[in-house]
C-alpha positions, 0 to 999 in steps of 0.5 A: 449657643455655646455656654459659658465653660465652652467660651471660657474654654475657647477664649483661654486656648486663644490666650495660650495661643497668643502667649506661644506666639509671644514666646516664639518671637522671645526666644528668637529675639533673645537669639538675635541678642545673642548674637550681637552680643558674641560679635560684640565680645569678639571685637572686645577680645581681640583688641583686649576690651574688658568683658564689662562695661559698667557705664552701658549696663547702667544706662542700659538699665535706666533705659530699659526701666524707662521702656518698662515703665512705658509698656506698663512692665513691672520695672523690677521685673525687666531690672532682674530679666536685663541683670540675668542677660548682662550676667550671660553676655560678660560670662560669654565674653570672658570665655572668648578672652581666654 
């Protein structure tokens, strides 16, 4: 019978388990993201698109707050985490119109 630090120990490697799984699959969709993204900004350079698009990043904002609010996600949270990632998507679309 195992007593209760040897199961607390086992449920929190189960944990951490899961939580590298989760990680795994955010670096691969982020990557995925990306990629679209490039492609997006591609076809922005070369028919000379502005880099931003402020009317999608506010509906993508609305969106995702309301995904989060949904998925019982702090909604500020995913605000700053999709801020950070649009931030990168337009940094990486003024590089390809130089």
């Amino acid at each position: 019978m195992m007593d209760t630090a040897t199961r607390a120990a086992a449920l929190l490697s189960e944990h951490r388990d899961a939580i590298d799984r989760l990680d795994a699959i955010l670096v691969y969709t982020l990557a995925e993201r990306f990629k679209q993204t490039q492609a997006v900004g591609r076809l922005k350079a070369a028919h000379e698109l502005p880099p931003a698009d402020p009317v999608r990043e506010a509906t993508q904002m609305a969106r995702l707050e309301a995904l989060a609010r949904e998925a019982d996600l702090d909604p500020e949270l995913a605000k700053k985490f999709l801020t950070f990632i649009i931030s990168e998507v337009i940094r990486h679309h003024e590089k390809l119109q130089k």
